[in-house]
PAPA-777966 format. One record per residue (C-alpha): z, y, x; residue number from 1. Coordinates in steps of 0.001 Angstrom, whole numbers, plus 500000, padded with zeros to 6 digits. Each point is the difference from the previous one (the first is absolute). Example, Ala and Ser with C-alpha at 12.3 -4.5 7.8 and 13.67 -1.06 7.14 Angstrom:
% PAPA-777966
      pz      py      px    i
  507800  495500  512300    1
  499340  503440  501370    2
//
This chain:
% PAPA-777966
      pz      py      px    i
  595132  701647  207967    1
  501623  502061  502793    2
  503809  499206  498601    3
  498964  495724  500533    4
  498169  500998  503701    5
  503238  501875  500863    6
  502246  497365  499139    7
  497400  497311  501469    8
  500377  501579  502752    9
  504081  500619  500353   10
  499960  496232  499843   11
  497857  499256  502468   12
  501476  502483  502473   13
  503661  498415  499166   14
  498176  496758  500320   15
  498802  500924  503613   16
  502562  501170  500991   17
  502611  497004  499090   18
  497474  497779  501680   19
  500089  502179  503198   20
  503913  499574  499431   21
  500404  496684  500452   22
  497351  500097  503115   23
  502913  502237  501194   24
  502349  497125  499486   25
  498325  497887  503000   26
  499873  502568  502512   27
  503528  501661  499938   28
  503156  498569  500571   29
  501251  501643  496819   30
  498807  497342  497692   31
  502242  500587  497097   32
  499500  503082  499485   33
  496294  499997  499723   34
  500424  496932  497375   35
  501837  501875  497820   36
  497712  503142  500136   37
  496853  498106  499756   38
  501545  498110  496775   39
  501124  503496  498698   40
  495991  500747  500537   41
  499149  497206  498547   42
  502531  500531  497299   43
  498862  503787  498973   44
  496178  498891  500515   45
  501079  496981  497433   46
  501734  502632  497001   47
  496682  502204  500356   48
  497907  497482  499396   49
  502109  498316  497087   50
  499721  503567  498491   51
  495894  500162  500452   52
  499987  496491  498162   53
  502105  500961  497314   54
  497927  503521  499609   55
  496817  497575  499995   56
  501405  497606  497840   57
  501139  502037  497405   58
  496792  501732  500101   59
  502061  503410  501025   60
  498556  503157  501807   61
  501509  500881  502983   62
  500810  503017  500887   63
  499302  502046  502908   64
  503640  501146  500657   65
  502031  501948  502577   66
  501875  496874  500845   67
  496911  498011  500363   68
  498141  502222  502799   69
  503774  499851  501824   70
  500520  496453  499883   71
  495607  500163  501592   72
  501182  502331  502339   73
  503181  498086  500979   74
  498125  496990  500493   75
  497585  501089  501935   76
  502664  501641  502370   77
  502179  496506  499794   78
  496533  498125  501141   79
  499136  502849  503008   80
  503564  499840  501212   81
  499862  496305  500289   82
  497297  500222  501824   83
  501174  502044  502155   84
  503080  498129  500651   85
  497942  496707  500334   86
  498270  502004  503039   87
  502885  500629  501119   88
  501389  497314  500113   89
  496644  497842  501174   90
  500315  502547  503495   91
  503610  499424  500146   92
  499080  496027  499733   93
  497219  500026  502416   94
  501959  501647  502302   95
  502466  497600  499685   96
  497657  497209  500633   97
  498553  501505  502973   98
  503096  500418  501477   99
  501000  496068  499303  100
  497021  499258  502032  101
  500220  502174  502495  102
  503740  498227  500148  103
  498187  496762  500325  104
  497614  501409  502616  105
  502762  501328  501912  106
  502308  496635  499818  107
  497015  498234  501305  108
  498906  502565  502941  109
  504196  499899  500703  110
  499887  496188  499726  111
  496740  499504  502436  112
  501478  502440  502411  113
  503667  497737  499737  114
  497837  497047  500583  115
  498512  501207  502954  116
  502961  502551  501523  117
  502106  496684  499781  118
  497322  497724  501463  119
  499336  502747  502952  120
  502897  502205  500527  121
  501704  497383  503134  122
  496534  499400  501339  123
  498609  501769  502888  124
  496211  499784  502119  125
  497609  497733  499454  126
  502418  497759  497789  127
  500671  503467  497700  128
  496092  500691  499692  129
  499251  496222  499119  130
  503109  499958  497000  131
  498495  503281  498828  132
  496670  499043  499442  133
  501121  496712  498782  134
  502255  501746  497384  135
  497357  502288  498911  136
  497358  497684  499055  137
  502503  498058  497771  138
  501546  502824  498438  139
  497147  501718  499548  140
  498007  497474  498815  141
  496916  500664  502450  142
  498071  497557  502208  143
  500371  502018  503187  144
  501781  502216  501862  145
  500651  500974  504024  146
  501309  502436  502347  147
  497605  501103  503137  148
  500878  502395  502714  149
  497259  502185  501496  150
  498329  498433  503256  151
  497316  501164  502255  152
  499048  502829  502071  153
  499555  502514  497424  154
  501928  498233  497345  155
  496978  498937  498412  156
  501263  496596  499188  157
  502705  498204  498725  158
  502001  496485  500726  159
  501798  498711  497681  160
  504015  498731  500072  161
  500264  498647  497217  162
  497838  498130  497840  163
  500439  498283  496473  164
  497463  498300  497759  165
  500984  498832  497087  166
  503922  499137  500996  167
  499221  498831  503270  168
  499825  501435  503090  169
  497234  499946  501973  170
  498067  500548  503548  171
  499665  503974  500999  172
  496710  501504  500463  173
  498449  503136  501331  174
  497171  502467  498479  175
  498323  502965  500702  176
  501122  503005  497444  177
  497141  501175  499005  178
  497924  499540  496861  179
  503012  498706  498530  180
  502368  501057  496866  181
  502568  500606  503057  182
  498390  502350  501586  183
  500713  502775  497596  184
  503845  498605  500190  185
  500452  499900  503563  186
  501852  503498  501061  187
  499556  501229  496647  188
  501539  499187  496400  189
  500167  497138  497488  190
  496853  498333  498450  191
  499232  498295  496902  192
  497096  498068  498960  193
  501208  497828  496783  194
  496590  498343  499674  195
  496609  499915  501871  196
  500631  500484  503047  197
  497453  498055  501536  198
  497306  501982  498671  199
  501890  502749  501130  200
  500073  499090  503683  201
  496841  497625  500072  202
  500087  500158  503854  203
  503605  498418  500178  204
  498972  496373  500423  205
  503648  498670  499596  206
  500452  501070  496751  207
  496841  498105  499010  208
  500774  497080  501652  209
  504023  499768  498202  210
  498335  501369  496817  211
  502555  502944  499699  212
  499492  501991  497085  213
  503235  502390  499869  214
  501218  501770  503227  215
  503373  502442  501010  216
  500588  501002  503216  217
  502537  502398  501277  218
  500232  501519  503568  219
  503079  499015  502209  220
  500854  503043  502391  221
  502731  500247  502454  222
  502828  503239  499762  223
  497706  502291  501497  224
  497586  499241  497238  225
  497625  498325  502447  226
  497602  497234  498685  227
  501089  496550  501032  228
  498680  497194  497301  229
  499581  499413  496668  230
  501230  498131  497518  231
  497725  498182  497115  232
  500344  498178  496873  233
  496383  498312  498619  234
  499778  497619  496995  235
  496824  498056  499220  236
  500203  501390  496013  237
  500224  503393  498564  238
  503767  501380  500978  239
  502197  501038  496998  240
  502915  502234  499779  241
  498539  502315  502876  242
  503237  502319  499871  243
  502359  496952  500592  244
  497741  499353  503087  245
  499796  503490  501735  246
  503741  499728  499093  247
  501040  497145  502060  248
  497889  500403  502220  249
  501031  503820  501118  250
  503574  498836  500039  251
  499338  497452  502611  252
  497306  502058  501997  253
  503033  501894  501019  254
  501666  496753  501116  255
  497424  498118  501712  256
  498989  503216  501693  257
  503417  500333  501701  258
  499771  496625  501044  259
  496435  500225  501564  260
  501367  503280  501789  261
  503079  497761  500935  262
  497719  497498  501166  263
  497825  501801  502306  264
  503423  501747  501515  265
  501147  496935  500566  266
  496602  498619  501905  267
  499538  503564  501638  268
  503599  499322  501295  269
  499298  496609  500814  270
  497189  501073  502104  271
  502385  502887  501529  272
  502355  497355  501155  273
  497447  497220  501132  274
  498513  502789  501996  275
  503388  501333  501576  276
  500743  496322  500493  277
  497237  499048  502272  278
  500450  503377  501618  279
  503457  498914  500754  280
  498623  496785  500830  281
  497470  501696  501938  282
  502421  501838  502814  283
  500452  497757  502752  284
  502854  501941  502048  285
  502737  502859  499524  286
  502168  501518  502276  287
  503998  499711  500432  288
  502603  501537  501744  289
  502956  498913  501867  290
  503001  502242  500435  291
  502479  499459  503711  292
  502893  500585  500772  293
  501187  499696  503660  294
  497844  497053  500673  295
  500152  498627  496671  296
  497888  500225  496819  297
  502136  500997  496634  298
  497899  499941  497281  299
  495855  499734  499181  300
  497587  501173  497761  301
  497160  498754  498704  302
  497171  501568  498471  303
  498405  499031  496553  304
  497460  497959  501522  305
  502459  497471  500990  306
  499352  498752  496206  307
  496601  499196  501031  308
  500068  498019  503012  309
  503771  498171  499780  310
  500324  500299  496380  311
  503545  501493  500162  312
  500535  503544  498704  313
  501826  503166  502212  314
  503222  499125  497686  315
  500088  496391  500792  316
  500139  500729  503822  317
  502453  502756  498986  318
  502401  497676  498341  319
  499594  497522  502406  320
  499976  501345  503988  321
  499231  496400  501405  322
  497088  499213  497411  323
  497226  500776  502792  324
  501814  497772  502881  325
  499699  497124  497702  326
  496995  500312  498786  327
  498809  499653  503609  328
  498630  496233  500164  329
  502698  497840  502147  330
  497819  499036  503062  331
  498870  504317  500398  332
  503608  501475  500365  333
  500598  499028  503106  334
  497097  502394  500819  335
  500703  502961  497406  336
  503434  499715  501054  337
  498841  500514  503719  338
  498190  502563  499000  339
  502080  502247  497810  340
  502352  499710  503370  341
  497861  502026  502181  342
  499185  502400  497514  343
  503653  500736  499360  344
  500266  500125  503879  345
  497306  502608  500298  346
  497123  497689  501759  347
  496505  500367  498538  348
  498785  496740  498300  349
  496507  499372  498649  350
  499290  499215  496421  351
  501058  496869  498999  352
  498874  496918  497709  353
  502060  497853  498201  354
  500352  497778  496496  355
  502184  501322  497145  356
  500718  498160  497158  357
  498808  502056  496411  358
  501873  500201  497483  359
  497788  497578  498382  360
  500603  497587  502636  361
  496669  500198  501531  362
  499904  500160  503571  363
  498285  503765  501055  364
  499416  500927  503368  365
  500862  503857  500733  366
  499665  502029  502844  367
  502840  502058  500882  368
  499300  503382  502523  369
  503684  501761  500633  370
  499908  503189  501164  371
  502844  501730  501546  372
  501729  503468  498993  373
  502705  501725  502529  374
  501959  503688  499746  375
  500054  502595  502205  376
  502205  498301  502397  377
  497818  496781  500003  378
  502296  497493  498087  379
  498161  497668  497104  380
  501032  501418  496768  381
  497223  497642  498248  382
  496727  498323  500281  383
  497260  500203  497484  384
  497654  497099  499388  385
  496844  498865  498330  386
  499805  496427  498715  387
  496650  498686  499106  388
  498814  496914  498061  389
  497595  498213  502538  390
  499485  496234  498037  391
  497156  500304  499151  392
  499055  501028  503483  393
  502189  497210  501465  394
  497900  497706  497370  395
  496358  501073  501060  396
  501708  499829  503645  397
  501144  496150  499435  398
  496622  499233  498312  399
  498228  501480  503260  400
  501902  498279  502318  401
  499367  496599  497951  402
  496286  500555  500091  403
  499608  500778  503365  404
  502229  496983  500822  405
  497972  498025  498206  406
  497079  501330  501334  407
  501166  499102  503497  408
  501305  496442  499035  409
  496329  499592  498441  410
  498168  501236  503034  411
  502003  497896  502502  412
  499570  496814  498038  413
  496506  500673  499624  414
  499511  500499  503880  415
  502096  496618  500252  416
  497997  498064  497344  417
  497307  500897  501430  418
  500378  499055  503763  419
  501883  496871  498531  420
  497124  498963  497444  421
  497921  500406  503272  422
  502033  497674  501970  423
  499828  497330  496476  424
  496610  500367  499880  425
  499591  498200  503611  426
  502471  497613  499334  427
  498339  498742  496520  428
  496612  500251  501313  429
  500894  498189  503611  430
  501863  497543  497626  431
  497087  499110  497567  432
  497500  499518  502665  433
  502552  497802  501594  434
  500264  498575  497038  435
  496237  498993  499763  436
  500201  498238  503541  437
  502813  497536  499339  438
  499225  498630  496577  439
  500837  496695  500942  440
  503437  500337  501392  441
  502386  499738  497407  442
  502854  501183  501757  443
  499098  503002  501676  444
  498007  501327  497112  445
  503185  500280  498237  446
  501623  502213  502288  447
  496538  501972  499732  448
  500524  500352  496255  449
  503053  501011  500507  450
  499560  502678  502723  451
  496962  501023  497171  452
  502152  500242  497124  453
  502795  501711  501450  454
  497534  502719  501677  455
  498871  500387  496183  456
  503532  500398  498980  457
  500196  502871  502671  458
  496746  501400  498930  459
  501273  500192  496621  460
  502934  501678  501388  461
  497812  502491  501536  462
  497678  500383  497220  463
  503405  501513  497450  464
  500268  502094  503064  465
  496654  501715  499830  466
  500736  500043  496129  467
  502809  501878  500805  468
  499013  501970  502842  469
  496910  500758  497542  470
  497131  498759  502474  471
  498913  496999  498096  472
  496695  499675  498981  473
  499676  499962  496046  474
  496715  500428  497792  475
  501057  503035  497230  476
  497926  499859  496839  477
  500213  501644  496785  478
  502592  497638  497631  479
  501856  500037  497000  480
  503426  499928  501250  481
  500705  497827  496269  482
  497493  498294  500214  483
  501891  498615  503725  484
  503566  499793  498099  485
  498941  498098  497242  486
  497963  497189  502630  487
  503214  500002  502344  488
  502575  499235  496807  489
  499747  496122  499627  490
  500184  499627  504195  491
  502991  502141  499817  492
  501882  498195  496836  493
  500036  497126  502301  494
  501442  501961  502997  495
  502999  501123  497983  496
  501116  497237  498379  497
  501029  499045  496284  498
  503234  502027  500562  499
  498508  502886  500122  500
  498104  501531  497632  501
  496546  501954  500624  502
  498818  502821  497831  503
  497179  502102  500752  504
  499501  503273  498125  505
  496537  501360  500661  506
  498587  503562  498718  507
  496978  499741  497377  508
  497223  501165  502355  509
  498390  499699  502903  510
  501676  500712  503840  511
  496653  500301  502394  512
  501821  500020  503394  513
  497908  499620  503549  514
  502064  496816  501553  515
  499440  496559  501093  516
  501020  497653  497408  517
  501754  497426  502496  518
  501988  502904  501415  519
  501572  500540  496565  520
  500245  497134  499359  521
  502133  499504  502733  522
  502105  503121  499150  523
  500764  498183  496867  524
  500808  496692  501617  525
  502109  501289  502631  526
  502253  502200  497071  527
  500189  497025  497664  528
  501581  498410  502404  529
  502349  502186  500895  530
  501468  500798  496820  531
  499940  496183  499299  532
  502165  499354  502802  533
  502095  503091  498543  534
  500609  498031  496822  535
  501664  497225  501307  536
  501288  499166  496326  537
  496879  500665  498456  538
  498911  503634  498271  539
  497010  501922  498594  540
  497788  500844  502113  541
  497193  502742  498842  542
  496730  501028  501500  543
  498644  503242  498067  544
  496996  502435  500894  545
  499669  503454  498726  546
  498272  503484  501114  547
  501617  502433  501794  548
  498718  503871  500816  549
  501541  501222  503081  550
  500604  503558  500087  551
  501086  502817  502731  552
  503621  499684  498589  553
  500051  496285  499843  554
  498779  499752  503704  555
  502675  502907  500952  556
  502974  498485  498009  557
  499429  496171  501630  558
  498501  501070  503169  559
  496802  497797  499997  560
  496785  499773  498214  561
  496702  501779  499346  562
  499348  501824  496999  563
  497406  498281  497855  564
  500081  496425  497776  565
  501548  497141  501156  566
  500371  496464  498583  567
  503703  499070  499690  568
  501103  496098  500179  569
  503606  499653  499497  570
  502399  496333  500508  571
  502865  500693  498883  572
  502841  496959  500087  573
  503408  499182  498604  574
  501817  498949  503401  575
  502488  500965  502365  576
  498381  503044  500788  577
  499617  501359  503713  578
  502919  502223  501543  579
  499497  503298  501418  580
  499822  499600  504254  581
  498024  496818  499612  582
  497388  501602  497300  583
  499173  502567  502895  584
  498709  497305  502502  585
  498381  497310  497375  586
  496695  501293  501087  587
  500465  499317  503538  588
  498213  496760  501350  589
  502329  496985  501241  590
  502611  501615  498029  591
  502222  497320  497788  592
  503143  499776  497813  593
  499015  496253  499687  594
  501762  497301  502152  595
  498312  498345  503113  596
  496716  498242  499069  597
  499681  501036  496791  598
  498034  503464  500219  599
  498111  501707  502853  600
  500128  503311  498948  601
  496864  500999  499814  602
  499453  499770  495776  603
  500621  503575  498911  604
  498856  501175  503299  605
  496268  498469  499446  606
  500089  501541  496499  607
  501172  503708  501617  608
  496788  499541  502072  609
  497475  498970  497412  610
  500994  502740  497965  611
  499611  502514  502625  612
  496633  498343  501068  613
  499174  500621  496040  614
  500961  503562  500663  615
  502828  499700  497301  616
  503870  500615  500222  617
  502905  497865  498925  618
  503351  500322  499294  619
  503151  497711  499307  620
  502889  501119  497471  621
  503091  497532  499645  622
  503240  499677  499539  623
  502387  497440  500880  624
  500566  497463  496997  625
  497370  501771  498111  626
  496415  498511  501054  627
  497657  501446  502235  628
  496736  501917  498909  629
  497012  500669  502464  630
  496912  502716  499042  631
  496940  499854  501632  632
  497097  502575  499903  633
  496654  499538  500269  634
  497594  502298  499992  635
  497487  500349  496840  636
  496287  499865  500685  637
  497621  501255  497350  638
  497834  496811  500392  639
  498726  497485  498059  640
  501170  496703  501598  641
  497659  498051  502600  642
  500284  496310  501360  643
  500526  499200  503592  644
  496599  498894  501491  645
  500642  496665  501894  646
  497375  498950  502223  647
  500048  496372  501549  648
  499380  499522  503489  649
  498549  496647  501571  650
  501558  497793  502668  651
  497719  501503  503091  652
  497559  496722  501405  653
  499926  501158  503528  654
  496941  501838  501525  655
  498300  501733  502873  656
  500747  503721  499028  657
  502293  502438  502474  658
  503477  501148  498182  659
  501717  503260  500999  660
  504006  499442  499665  661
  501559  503160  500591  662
  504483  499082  500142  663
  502171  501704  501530  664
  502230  497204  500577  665
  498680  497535  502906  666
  501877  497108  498925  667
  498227  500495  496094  668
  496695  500886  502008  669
  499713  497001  501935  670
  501062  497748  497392  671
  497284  501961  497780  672
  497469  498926  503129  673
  500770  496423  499846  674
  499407  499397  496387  675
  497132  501629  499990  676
  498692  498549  502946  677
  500432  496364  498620  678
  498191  501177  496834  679
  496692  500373  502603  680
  500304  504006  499722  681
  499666  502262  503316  682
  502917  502310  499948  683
  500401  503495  501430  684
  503804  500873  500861  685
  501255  503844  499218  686
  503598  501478  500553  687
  498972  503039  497365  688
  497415  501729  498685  689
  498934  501766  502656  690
  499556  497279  502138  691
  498054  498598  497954  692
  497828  502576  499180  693
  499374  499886  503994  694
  499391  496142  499674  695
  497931  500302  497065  696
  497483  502311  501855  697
  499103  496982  502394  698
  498469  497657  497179  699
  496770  501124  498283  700
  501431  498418  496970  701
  503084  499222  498559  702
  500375  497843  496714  703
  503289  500151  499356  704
  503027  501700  500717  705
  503310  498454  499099  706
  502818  502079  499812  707
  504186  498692  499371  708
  501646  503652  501086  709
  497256  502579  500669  710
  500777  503426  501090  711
  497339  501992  500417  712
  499922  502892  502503  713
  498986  503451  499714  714
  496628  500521  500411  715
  498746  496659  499654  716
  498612  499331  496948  717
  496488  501698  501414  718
  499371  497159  501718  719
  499531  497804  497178  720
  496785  498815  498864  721
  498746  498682  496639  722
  499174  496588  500971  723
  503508  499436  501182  724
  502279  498279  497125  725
  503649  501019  499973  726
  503045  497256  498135  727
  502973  501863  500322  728
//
């Protein structure tokens, strides 16, 4: 029994082992020769068992031979070996496969990072940080990536550059660090959450909200190993291939983290030079010197503010000796001329100021103080100077002057309206009762009506006077300075024209200004007008209200205002503009560029008053063949808007009751006496109000008191009692 088991068992080994052979045959390159030994298996396993068949056949006993236990003992060493080799071989194979894909892996990580090196490598700022993220999120295959640079006080927060979801880019944003997957990035190292990161960080509502399930981020620093930002890659599924990822990403860190440090160089320097700039900008004067010899000056110097107020630099007045002589304005060097004569000649001489053209070609206004430097013997050897930049002084100077002229134009043509409405008022009044005695004469009631309706005319006159003089009478309210635009637009379309076209642009809410609604009218009447006769050839013409907040360096930079809120109107028109010399009187009354009879001057100068009455401002800015544009401000009330109260008086009937008429004027005074007088009325005559304070202690009672021009006294309002009723 043991002789068949043996050989049983031979064959089986030489069996295994020829199948373990040709296994051999698919995982080594030598093919061939493993064929050949697994058929030579398969070949001695094949002759053994031929043998055991014919032993079994022919009913033989087999014996249990030397040979036999070799060929057991060879086969079972033929079957271990293969194994062994087959092992071998499997490790050799494996290795060889890992390696292939780790070959694969690398061509892909070296293909993403050619993808993106090509698409970013020319690209610098904002446009470098935009292609980046861009490139990542296709290459990568995520829905989300960005770059953010550290913001805040503390750094606690950080802004993003550069945003891209899902291909596109998209708006920045800003959020706090804190309970975030980013905080334990920021200033620190590399992060990985391949999936669940929301129930990570449940306090991180953004990730919620985009439905982010894998997260990388990796901390930008600058060369000093500072924090700066961070840059993040977030995908709304699982991520895969985490090692390609950290890869890529640490490659490009380094990148994007020399360009954020670039960046904020660049803005630091930025800042630098914007703040050296306005430094420069800033110095007003700098001093020169002048060197003489025997009477004559030889060469100057000029010190590095010269850049600053002329624009020219020390080496431009090096290279050229006569640069400062003609950058002296034409009609001043006469007068600098004169000057740098007695200098050179020893005599003292004052400061003096004078126009220079800048470089620019702006006109500046310096002020140039010499000062004199002599040897031991006496003789000028040089004088040193200091040249300072006065415009703006000269401009708050000009404005000044303006205002106070106008203030005086206003006050005398307020002190003429006023004794000249007086003198109107007697004429008119004389003329209409006139008027009522002669109603059957024809002929001389038409000269009446004329004397009448010129005195109107001149009462008119003297009326724009008091506008502009600011002494009229007007009834403020609280109104919606719209609301008054949009009721004045179909009156003015018809004032204009068809040639010119009217377009109002007003702001979407509410301007509550204190004024009275005829007086702005008016304003806008009176500018329509005027810029219709400036387009001639027809135009646009645009009306446009806005708000405007005044501040201490707006009111210091134009040189009038009052801090606080202001309604702005603007009219702005397309015409031939207004030139220089004649913008600076177009406020003055009687003032015209218009031929005889066809203007009388007194347009802008009733607006100028109105708007002062208003307590605004206004200012014209043209040009000469480029339109004309006038701003008005108007001071904002907070106010809801109120109606004017009108209250309708009756035609007096005449009675028996005693009338106080306290006039300054005797002409306007007696004429007040008469017409009262034929109305039945007793009448009580006063020059002012103390007089009749005096008068009115000789009547018990006193019903009325009627009043045109009452100045009351000091003192005098004592005297007053309750049942006394005061019109004024």
């Amino acid at each position: 029994m043991i002789p068949v088991i043996v050989l049983i068992l031979s064959i089986g080994l030489q069996l295994a082992a020829a199948v373990y052979a040709l296994h051999l045959i698919r995982i080594t390159s030598r093919k061939l020769a493993w064929i050949l030994i697994s058929l030579a298996m398969f070949l001695m396993a094949g002759r053994r068992l031929a043998s055991f068949v014919s032993f079994i056949t022919a009913g033989a006993k087999i014996p249990l031979s030397a040979p036999e236990l070799i060929a057991l003992i060879i086969s079972c060493l033929m079957l271990i070996g293969v194994i062994r080799i087959k092992k071998y071989f499997s490790s050799i194979y494996s290795a060889e496969a890992a390696l292939l894909e780790e070959k694969a892996k690398s061509e892909a990580i070296i293909e993403s990072l050619r993808n993106i090196a090509e698409g970013v490598s020319a690209a610098t700022g904002e446009t470098f940080f935009r292609l980046l993220v861009q490139y990542l999120t296709k290459t990568l295959n995520v829905d989300y990536a960005f770059v953010g640079e550290l913001v805040g006080d503390k750094g606690d927060k950080v802004k993003t550059i550069a945003v891209c979801a899902r291909g596109e880019i998209v708006d920045d944003f800003e959020y706090n660090l804190a309970d975030t997957p980013c905080e334990n990035v920021v200033g620190k190292t590399m992060r990985c959450h391949p999936r669940g990161v929301q129930q990570q960080f449940p306090l991180d509502y953004m990730l919620a909200e985009m439905g982010i399930e894998g997260y990388i981020g990796i901390p930008l620093s600058d060369s000093a190993e500072r924090p700066m930002g961070i840059l993040v890659v977030l995908n709304c599924k699982p991520l895969d291939n985490i090692n390609t990822l950290e890869s890529i990403l640490r490659i490009f860190a380094v990148r994007a983290s020399a360009e954020l440090e670039r960046s904020w160089i660049e803005k630091n320097l930025q800042k630098s030079e914007m703040r050296y700039k306005m430094l420069v900008e800033s110095v007003t004067d700098y001093i020169y010197t002048v060197k003489v010899d025997n009477g004559h000056p030889v060469s100057t110097l000029h010190g590095t503010g010269c850049v600053a107020v002329t624009g020219y630099t020390p080496e431009e007045y090096g290279f050229d000796p006569y640069l400062w002589h003609r950058m002296v304005q034409e009609a001043d060097k006469p007068l600098v001329n004169e000057r740098a004569e007695k200098v050179l000649l020893g005599i003292s001489a004052p400061p003096l100021e004078h126009r220079i053209i800048h470089k620019n070609g702006q006109i500046r206004w310096v002020r140039n103080t010499p000062v004199p430097r002599y040897d031991d013997k006496g003789n000028l050897i040089a004088y040193d100077g200091m040249i300072k930049d006065i415009t703006e002084q000269k401009e708050l100077e000009f404005q000044l002057y303006h205002a106070q002229k106008m203030e005086a134009i206003g006050t005398l043509a307020g002190g003429i309206s006023h004794d000249f409405n007086n003198m109107l008022t007697t004429i008119i009044g004389y003329g209409s009762l006139l008027r009522t005695e002669i109603k059957n004469d024809n002929h001389i009631m038409a000269y009446v009506e004329s004397i009448i309706a010129s005195a109107e005319k001149a009462a008119n006159l003297a009326k724009n006077l008091l506008a502009f003089s600011r002494k009229q009478i007007i009834s403020p309210n609280n109104v919606n300075l719209n609301e008054i635009v949009r009721g004045t637009e179909r009156l003015l379309s018809r004032l204009i024209g068809e040639d010119v076209e009217l377009k109002t642009d007003l702001i979407d809410r509410n301007l509550i200004i204190r004024a009275d609604v005829s007086q702005i009218e008016q304003i806008l009447m009176n500018l329509v007008i005027n810029a219709r006769d400036a387009m001639s050839d027809g135009g646009l013409l645009t009306i446009k209200t806005d708000i405007m907040e005044m501040d201490d360096e707006y009111v210091k930079r134009h040189g009038y205002g009052i801090r606080g809120s202001y309604a702005l109107i603007t009219v702005s028109d397309t015409g031939i503009g207004i030139d220089k010399e004649i913008k600076e009187r177009i406020f003055e009354p009687f003032f015209t560029t218009k031929e005889a009879g066809k203007g009388t001057g007194l347009g802008l100068s009733i607006v100028y008053g109105i708007v002062k009455q208003h307590n605004g401002f206004i200012n014209c800015y043209s040009e000469l063949e480029k339109g004309t544009t006038f701003k008005i401000y108007l001071p904002i009330v907070d106010s809801e808007v109120k109606g004017a109260k009108f209250i309708e008086f009756a035609v007096p009937a005449g009675g028996t009751e005693t009338i106080l008429v306290a006039e300054d004027n005797a002409d306007i005074r007696k004429l007040a006496r008469e017409v009262l007088e034929g109305f039945g009325y007793s009448v009580i005559e006063a020059e002012n109000g103390e007089d009749a304070v005096i008068k009115l202690g000789l009547r018990v009672i006193v019903w009325v008191v009627l009043s045109t021009f009452l100045y009351l006294r000091q003192h005098t309002s004592q005297y007053f009692q309750p049942q006394i009723l005061l019109i004024t």
